[in-house]
N, C-alpha and C positions, 0 to 999 in steps of 0.2 A: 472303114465305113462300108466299103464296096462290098468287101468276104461278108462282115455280118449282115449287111440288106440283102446278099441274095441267098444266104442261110436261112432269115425266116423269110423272104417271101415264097422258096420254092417248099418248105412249110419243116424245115429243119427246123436245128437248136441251136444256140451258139453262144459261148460263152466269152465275156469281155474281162478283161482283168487293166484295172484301173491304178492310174499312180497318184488318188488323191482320194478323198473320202467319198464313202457312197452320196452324202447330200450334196456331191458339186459335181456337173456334168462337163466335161472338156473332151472335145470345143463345145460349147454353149448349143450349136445348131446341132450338136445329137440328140437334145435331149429327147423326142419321139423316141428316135432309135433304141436309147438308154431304157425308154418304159416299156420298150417292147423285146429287149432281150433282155429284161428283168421277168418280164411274162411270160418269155417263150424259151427261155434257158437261165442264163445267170450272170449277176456282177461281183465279182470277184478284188476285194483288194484287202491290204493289210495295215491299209492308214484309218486314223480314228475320225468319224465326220467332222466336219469342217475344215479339217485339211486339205487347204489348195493345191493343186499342181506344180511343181517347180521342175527342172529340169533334171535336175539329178534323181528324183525319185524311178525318171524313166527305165534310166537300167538297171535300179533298183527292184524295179516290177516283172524282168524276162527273166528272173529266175522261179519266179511264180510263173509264170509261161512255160516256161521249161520244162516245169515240175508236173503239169495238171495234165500231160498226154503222152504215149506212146512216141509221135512225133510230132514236130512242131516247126512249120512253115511262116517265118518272118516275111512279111509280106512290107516293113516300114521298121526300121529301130534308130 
């Protein structure tokens, strides 16, 4: 949450890559966040809407992390 809030407020881009469908926000209190690094970069995932969050999808989802940069700073896994 901290990397992407100060990504777009210092007027970057930042992209989120999610382990649950675009129409579900996790945790629930990003969703501003979610609308605003949909607006100001991108949401990234490979599940179909309505898929909720489960636990295993997470490391699931760092090989899409892996995959979308040169290098890639885990900052929570």
């Amino acid at each position: 949450t901290i990397a992407h809030r100060t990504a777009l407020d210092t007027g970057g881009r930042t992209v989120a890559v999610l382990a649950n469908g675009l129409d579900t926000t996790y945790p629930p209190e990003n969703r501003r966040l979610a609308e605003e690094i949909a607006a100001q970069g991108a949401l990234l995932t490979d599940y179909p809407l309505g898929t909720k969050p489960r636990a295993d999808f997470f490391p699931r989802r760092n090989r899409i992390l892996s995959g979308v940069s040169l290098g890639t700073l885990v900052v929570e896994g």
